[in-house]
C-alpha positions as CSV (number, residue, x, y, z in Angstrom):
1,X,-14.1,-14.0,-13.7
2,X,-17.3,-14.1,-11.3
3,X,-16.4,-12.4,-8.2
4,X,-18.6,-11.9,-4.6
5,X,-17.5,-8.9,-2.6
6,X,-19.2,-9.2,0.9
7,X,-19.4,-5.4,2.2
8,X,-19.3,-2.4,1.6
9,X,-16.9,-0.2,3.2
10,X,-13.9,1.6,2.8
11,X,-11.7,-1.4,1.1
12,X,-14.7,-3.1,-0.2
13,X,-16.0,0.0,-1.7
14,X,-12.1,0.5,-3.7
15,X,-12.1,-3.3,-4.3
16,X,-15.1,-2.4,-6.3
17,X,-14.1,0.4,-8.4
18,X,-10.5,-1.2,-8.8
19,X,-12.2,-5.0,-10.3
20,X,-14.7,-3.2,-11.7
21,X,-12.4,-1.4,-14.2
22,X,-10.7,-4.6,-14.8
23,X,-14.0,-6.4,-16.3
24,X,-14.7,-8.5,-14.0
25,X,-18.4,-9.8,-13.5
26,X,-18.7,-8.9,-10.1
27,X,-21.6,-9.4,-7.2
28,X,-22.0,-6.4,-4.4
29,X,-23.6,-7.7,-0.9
30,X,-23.9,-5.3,2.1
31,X,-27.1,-4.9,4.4
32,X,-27.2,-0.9,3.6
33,X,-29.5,-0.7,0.9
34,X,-28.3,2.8,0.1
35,X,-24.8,2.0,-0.4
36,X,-25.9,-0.9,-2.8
37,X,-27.7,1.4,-4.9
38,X,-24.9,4.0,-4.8
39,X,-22.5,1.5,-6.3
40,X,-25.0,-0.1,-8.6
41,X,-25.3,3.5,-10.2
42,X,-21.3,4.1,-10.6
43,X,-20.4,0.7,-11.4
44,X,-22.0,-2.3,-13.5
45,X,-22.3,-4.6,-11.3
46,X,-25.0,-6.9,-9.8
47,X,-26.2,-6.2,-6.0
48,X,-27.7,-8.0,-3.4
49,X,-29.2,-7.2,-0.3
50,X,-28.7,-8.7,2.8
51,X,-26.8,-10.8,5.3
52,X,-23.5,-12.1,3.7
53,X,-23.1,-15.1,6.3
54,X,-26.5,-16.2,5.2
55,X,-26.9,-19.3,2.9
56,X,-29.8,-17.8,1.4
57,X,-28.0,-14.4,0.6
58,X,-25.5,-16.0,-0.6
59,X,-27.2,-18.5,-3.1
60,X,-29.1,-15.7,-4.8
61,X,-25.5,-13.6,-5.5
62,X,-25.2,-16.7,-7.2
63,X,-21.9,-18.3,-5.1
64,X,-22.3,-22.0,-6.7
65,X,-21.1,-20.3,-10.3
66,X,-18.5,-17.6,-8.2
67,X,-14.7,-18.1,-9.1
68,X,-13.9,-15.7,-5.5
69,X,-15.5,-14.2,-2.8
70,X,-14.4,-11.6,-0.4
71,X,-15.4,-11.3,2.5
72,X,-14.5,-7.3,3.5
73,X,-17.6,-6.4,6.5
74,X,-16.6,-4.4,9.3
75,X,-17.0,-7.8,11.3
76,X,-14.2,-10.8,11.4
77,X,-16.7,-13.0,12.5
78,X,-19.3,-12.7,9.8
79,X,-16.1,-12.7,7.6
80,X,-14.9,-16.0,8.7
81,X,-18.8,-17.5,8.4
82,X,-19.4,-15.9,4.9
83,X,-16.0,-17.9,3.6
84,X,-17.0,-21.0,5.9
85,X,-20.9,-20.8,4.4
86,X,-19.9,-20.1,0.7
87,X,-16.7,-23.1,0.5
88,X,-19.7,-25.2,1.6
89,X,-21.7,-24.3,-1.0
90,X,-19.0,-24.4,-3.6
91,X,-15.7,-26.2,-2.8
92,X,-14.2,-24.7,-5.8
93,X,-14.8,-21.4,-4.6
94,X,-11.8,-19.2,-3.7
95,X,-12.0,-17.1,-0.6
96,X,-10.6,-14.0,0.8
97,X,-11.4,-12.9,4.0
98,X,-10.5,-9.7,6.2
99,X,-9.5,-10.5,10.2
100,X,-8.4,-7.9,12.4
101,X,-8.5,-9.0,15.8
102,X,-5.3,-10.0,16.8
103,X,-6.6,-12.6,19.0
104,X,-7.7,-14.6,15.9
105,X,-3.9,-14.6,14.0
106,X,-2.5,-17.8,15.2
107,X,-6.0,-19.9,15.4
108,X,-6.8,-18.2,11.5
109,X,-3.6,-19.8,10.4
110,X,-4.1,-23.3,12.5
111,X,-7.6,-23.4,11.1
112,X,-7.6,-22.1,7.6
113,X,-9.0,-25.2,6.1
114,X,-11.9,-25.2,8.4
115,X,-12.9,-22.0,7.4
116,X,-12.3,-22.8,4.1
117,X,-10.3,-19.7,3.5
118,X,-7.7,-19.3,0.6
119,X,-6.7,-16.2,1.9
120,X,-6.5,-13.9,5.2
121,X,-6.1,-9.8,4.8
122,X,-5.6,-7.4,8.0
123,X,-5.4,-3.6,6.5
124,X,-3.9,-2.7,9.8
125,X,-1.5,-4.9,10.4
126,X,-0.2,-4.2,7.0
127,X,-0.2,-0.1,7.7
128,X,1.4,-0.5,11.0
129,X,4.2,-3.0,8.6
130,X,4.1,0.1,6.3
131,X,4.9,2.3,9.0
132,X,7.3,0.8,10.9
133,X,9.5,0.7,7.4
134,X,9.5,4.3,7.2
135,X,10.3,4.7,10.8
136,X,13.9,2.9,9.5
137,X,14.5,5.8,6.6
138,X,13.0,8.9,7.6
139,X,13.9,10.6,4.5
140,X,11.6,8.5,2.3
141,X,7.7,8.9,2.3
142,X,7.2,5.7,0.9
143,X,8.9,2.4,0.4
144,X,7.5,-0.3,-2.4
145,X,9.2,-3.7,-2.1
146,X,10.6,-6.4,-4.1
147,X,11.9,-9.5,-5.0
148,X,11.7,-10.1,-0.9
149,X,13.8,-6.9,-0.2
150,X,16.0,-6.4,-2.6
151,X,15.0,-3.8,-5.0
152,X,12.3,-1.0,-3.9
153,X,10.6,1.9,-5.2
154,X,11.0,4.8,-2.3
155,X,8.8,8.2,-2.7
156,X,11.2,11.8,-2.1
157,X,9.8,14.8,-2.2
158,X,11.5,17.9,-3.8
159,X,11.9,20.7,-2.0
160,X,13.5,24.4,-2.1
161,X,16.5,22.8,-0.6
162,X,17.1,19.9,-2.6
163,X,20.3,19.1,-4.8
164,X,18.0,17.7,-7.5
165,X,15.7,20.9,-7.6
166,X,16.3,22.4,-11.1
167,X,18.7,19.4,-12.3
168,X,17.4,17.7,-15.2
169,X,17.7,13.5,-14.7
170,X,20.6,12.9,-17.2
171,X,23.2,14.9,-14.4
172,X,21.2,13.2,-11.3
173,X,24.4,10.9,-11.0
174,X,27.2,13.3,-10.1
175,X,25.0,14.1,-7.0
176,X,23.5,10.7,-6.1
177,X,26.4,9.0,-7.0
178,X,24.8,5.3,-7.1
179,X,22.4,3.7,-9.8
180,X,19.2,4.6,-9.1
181,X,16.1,5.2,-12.1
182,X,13.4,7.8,-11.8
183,X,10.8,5.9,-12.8
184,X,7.5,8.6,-12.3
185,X,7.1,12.2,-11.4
186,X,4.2,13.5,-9.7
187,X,3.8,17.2,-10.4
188,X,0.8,19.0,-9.5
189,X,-1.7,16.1,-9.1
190,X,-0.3,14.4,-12.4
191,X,1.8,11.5,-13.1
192,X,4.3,11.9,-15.7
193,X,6.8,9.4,-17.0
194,X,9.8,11.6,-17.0
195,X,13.0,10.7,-20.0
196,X,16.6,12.2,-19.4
197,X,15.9,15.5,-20.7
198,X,13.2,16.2,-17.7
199,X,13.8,18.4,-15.3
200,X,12.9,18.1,-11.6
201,X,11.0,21.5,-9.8
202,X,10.2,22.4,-6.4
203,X,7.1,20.3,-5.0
204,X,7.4,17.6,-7.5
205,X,7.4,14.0,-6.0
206,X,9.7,11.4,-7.4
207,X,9.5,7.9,-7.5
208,X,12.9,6.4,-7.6
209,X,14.0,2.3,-8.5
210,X,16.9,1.5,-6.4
211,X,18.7,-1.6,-4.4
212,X,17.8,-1.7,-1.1
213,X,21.6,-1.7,0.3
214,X,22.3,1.6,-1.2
215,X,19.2,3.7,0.1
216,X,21.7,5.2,3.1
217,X,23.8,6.7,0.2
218,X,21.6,7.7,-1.6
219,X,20.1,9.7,1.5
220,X,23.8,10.6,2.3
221,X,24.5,11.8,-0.6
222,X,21.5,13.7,-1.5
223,X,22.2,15.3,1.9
224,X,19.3,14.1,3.6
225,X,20.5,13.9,7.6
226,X,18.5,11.1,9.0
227,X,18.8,9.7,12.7
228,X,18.1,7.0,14.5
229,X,14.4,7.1,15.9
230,X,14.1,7.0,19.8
231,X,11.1,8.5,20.9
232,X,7.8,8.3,19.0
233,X,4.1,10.1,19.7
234,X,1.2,7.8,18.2
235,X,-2.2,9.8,18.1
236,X,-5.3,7.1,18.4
237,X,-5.1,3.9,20.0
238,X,-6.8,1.7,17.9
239,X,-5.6,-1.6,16.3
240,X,-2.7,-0.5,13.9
241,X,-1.0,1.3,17.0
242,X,-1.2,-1.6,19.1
243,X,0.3,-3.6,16.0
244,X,2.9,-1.1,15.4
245,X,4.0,-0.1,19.3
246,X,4.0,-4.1,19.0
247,X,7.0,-3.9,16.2
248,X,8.4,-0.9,17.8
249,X,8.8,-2.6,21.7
250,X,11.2,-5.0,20.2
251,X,13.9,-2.4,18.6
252,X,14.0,0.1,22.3
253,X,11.9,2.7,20.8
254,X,10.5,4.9,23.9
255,X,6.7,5.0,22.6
256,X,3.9,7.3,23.5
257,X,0.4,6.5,22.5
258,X,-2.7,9.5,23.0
259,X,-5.4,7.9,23.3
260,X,-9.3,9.8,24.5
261,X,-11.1,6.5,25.3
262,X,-10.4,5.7,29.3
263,X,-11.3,2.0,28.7
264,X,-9.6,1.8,25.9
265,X,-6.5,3.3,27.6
266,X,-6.6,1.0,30.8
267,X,-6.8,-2.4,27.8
268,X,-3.8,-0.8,26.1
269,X,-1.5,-0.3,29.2
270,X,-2.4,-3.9,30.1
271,X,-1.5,-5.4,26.8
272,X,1.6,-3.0,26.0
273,X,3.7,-2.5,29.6
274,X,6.4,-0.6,27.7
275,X,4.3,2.2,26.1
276,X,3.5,5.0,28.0
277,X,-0.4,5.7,27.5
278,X,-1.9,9.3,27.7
279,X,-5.5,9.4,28.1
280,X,-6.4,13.1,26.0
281,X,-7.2,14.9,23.3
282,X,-4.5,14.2,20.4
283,X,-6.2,17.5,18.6
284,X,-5.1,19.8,22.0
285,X,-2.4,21.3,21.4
286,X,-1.8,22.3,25.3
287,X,-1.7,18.5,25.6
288,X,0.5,17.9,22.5
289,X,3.1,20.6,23.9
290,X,3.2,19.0,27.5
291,X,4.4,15.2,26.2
292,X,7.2,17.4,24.5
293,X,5.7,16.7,20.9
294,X,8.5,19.2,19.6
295,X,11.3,16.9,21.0
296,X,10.1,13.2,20.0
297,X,11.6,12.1,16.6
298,X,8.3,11.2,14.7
299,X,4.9,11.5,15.1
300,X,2.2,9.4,13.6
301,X,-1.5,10.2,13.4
302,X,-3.9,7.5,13.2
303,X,-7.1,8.7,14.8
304,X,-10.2,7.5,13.6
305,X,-11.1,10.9,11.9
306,X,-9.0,11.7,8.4
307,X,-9.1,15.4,9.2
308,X,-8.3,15.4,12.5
309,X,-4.9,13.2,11.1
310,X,-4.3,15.8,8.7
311,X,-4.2,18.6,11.2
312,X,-2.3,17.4,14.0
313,X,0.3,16.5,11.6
314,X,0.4,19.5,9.8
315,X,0.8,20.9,13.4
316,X,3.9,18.6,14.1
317,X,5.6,19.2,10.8
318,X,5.6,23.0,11.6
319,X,7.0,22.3,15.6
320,X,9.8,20.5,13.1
321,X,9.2,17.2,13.8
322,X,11.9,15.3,12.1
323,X,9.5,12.5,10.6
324,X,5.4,12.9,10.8
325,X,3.2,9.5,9.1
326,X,-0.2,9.9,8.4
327,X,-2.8,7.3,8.4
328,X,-6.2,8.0,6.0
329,X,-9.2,6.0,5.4
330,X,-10.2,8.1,2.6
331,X,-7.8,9.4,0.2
332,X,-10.1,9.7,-3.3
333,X,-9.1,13.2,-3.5
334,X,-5.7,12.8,-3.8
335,X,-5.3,16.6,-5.0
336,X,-6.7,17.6,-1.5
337,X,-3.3,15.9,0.0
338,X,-0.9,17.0,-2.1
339,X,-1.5,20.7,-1.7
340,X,-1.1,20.2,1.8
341,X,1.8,18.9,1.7
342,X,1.7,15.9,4.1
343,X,4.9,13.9,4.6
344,X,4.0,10.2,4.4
345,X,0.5,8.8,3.8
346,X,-0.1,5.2,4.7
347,X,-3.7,4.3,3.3
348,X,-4.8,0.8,5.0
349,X,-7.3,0.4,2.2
350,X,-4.6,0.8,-0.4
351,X,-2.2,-1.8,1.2
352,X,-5.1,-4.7,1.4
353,X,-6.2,-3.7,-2.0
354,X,-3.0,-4.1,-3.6
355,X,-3.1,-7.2,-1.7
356,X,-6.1,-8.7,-3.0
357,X,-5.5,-7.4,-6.7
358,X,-2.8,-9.2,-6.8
359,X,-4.6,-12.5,-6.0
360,X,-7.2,-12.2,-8.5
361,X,-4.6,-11.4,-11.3
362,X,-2.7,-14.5,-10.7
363,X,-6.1,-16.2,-10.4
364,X,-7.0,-14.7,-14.2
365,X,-3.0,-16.1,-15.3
366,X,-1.9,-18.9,-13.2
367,X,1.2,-18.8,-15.3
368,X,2.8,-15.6,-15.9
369,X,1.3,-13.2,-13.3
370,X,2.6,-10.6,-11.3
371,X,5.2,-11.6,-8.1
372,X,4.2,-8.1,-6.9
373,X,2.0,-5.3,-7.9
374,X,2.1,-1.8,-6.0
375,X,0.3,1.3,-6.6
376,X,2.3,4.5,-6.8
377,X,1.8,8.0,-7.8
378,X,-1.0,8.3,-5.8
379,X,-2.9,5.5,-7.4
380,X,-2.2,7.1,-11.4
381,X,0.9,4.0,-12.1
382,X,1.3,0.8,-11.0
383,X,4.9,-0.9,-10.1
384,X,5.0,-4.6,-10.9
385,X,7.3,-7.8,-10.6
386,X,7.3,-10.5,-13.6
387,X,9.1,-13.6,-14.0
388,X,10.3,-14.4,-17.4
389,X,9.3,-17.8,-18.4
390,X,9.7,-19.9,-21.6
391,X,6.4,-18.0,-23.1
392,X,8.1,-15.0,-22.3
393,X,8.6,-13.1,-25.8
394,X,11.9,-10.9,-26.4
395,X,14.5,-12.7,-24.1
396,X,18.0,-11.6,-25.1
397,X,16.8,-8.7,-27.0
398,X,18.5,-5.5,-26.2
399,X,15.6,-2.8,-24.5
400,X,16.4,-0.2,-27.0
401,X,15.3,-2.7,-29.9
402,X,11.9,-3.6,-27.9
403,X,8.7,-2.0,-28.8
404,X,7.0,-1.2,-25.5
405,X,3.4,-0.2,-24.4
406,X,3.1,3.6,-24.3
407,X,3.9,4.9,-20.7
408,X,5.3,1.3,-19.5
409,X,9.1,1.2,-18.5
410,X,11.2,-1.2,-17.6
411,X,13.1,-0.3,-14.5
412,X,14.7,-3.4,-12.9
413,X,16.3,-7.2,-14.2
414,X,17.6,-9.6,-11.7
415,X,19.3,-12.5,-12.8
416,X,20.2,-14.5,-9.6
417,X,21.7,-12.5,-7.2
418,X,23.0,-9.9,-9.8
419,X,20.8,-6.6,-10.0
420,X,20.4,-4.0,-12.8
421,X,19.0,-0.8,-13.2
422,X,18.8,-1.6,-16.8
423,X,19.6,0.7,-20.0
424,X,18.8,0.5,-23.8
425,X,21.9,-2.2,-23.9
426,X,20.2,-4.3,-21.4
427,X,18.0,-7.6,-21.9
428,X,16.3,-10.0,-20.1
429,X,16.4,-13.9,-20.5
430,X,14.1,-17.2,-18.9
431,X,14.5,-17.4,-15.0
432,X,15.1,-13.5,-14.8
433,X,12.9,-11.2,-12.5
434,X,11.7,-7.9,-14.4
435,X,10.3,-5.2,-13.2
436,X,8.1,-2.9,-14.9
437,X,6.4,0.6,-14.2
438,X,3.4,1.4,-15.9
439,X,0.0,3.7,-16.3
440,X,-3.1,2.7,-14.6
441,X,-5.4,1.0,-16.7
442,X,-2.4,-0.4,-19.2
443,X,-4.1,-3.7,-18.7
444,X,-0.8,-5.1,-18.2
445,X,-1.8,-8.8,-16.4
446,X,1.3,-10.7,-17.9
447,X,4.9,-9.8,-19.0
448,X,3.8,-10.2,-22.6
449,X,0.8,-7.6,-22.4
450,X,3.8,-4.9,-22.3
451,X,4.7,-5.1,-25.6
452,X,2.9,-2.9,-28.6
């Protein structure tokens, strides 16, 4: 498939390297002539240089023959102009554009045929989503949906303390005491797809399928106290902690937002009465101490600088915050962040990627694509939803009789309103959601790629 990507920045840049490795034919536009030939040299792609709203630009990255663009600049404007430009010049063309502003969500919605646009993405209104779920279960450091919220894949870490340090998975269910699958164990850096026999150590990070209505037990049970949040510190007032002290108005949350810009601080106490705004230093830890940082139930760092996140939250975790979230721009050394031990990472990158991979998978299969595709284990396995269809191969075959794909498991069947965490007994049948955990790079586009 022949696919534009207009800029080059931080989800642009992964957008690349992610469609890339998927063989698509793909186009690279961005005005920095450096960052074109950067990419050129990692990836086998085609480049153009230039301005991405421009007809000409666009005409010699070849948009007549394109299947996609996406437009990813820094700018929602020149976003919305590239899509508007390129449907002109192709009306076949599908478009993906990325819109931040909040003052453009209703009239992007009202006017999406004008700007020819098959598709809106805003990265941080899908982290400050992202965040506000983990706000709900503070004992979780990530939550993957499914099937609109029915089934999810939540990230625990194991710790000194934990019932499950030192208990192999086959005697997990005297402590959990609900159905739940392991599905993938991080352990030092590396993904591993665990069987009954594999036992769980201190700092390894586990990736558990469960139903939605049992995550309380399972926190319960695993002895994981959580409480209701009242009082949160956001560090950085930019866009995803206006979107999330939005969400967080609504449920009585007292909310604190740290902010260094004056002007910025004077727009935000206009457009969000209920939050109290401190104009400071979120790095100062004389300032951090005086808004009673020890004494506010979570703390989320979303500064514009990744290291400054990283510190002030390692700072909170050791004041014993109960929950800490940290945002990242740049999380390609994911080795980096796991020996620091960070509580949750929300990566706005990440989120719109998964987004737009998606897309352009069901564009490659319009029958028989993904519901849902997530990337877990720190990018090594991806978590997927499948619907099985009359081409479906297999249905009513037991699991234990099915010859899978090497490192692909199937963790999940829903047949109506009836949920299983499947075992070797199990089958699925036409009109039945699976879901599957694989490797990256399995290739696995359609239900049917799983099989050997």
């Amino acid at each position: 498939m022949k696919i534009i990507i207009a800029g080059n920045g931080k989800v642009g840049a992964a957008l690349t390297r992610q469609l890339s490795s998927e063989g698509d034919d793909l186009t690279l536009i961005d005005s920095n002539l450096e960052v074109l030939e950067s990419s050129e040299e990692r990836y086998d792609i085609m480049v153009v240089q230039g301005n991405c709203a421009s007809m000409k630009v666009l005409q010699q990255a070849g948009v007549e023959d394109a299947d996609l663009l996406i437009a990813m600049t820094g700018a929602d404007e020149t976003n919305l102009l590239c899509c508007m430009t390129a449907h002109g010049l192709n009306k076949k063309l599908h478009t993906i554009a990325r819109v931040c502003n909040p003052e453009y969500t209703d009239q992007i919605y009202a006017m999406r045929e004008m700007f020819g646009l098959s598709m809106a993405v805003n990265p941080e209104r899908q982290a400050a989503v992202e965040i506000e779920r983990l706000l709900k279960y503070p004992g979780f450091l990530k939550r993957d949906t499914f099937t609109k919220g029915r089934v999810e894949i939540v990230e625990l870490r194991i710790d000194s303390r934990s019932k499950l340090c030192n208990v192999a998975l086959n005697d997990m269910y005297g402590i959990v005491k609900c159905k739940i699958l392991v599905c993938a164990v991080l352990r030092e850096g590396k993904a591993v797809a665990p069987d009954g026999n594999f036992v769980l150590r201190e700092g390894d990070r586990i990736f558990v399928t469960a139903f939605t209505n049992i995550l309380t037990t399972l926190l319960k049970n695993l002895g994981i106290i959580t409480h209701r949040t009242k009082r949160v510190i956001i560090c950085g007032g930019g866009r995803i902690s206006y979107y999330l002290a939005k969400q967080l108005e609504s449920s009585g949350i007292g909310i604190q937002i740290i902010e260094k810009d004056s002007g910025r601080c004077r727009q935000l106490a206009t457009i969000l009465p209920a939050a109290n705004i401190i104009q400071g230093d979120a790095s100062s830890q004389f300032l951090l101490e005086g808004e009673g940082i020890s004494g506010c139930d979570a703390l989320v760092t979303m500064t514009g600088l990744d290291e400054q996140n990283m510190i002030i939250s390692l700072y909170g975790m050791n004041c014993g915050i109960p929950q800490v979230i940290t945002k990242l721009g740049h999380i390609e050394n994911m080795n980096i962040l796991g020996s620091l031990s960070l509580d949750s990472v929300v990566s706005p990158k990440e989120l719109c990627c998964n987004t737009i991979v998606q897309y352009v998978r069901a564009m490659k299969n319009q029958t028989g694509a993904a519901l849902t595709v997530h990337t877990i284990a720190d990018g090594q396995a991806e978590a997927m939803e499948f619907l099985v269809d009359g081409k479906t191969k297999n249905c009513g075959l037991p699991l234990k009789e099915l010859k899978l794909k090497r490192g692909v498991l199937v963790v999940c069947i829903a047949r109506g309103s009836r949920m299983e965490i499947p075992n070797g007994d199990s089958c699925f049948r036409e009109g039945d959601i699976v879901y599957i955990v694989t490797s990256k790079g399995k290739g696995i586009y359609q239900l049917n790629d799983i099989f050997e």
